[in-house]
C-alpha positions in Angstrom: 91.0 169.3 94.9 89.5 166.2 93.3 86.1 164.8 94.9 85.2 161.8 94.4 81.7 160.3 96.2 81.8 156.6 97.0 78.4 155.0 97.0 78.1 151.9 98.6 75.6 149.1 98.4 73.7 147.5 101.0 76.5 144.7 101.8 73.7 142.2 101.8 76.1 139.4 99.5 79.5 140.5 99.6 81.9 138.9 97.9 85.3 141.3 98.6 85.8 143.6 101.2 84.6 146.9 100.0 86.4 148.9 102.5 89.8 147.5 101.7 88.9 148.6 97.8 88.5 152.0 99.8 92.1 152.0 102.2 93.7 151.4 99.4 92.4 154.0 97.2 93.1 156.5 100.2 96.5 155.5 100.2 97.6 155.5 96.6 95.1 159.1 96.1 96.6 161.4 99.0 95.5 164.4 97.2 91.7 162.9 95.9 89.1 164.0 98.6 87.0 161.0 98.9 83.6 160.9 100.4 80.5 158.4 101.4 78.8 161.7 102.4 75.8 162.2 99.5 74.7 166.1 99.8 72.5 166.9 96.6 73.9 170.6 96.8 77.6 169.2 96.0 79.3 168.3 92.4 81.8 165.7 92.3 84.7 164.4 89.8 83.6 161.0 90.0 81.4 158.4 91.8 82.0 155.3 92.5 79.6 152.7 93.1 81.2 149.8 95.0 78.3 147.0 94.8 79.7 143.9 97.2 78.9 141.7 94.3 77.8 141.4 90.7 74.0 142.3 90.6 74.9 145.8 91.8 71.4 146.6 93.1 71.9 149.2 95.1 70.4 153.2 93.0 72.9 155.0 91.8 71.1 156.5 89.0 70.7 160.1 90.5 74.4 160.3 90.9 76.7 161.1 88.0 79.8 163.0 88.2 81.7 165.6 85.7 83.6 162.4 84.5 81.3 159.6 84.7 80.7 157.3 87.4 82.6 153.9 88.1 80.8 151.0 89.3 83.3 148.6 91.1 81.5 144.9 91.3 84.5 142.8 92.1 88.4 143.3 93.0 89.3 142.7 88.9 87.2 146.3 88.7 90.2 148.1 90.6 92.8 148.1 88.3 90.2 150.1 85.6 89.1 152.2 88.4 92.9 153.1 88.9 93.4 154.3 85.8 90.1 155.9 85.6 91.4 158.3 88.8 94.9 158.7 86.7 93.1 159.9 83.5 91.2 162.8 85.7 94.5 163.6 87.6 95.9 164.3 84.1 93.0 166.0 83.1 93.5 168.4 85.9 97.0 169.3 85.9 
């Protein structure tokens, strides 16, 4: 199974509603695990780093993942992030 880890920021300025972003991505990715939960012990596919705006402050830097990390600053950011997931689906069949 694919795990992805989704960071998110403090929600001091939001400007879209991160855990829509998050619904959705559950939805369309049945089969992706995703997880808030950070456990240093684990490795994951991907992270993603859904900052509620565009100075995306919150640290990330410690967390990478096999393919990259993905840091989502608005709604426009979703449609890459999409067919980020797609390419690592692929990549796994």
């Amino acid at each position: 199974m694919i795990e992805v880890l989704i960071k998110y920021c403090g929600g001091c300025n939001p400007r879209y509603d991160r855990g829509q972003i998050v619904e959705k991505l559950k939805k369309q990715y049945s089969t992706i695990n995703f997880t808030s939960s950070i456990d240093p012990r684990k490795s994951w596919d991907l992270v993603i780093v859904l900052s509620g705006c565009m100075s995306s402050c919150t640290t990330h830097e410690n967390l990478n993942g096999k393919h990259g990390k993905m840091i989502v600053r608005s709604l426009k950011d979703y449609k890459t992030l999409v067919h980020k997931l797609d390419e690592i689906l692929e990549s796994n069949i």
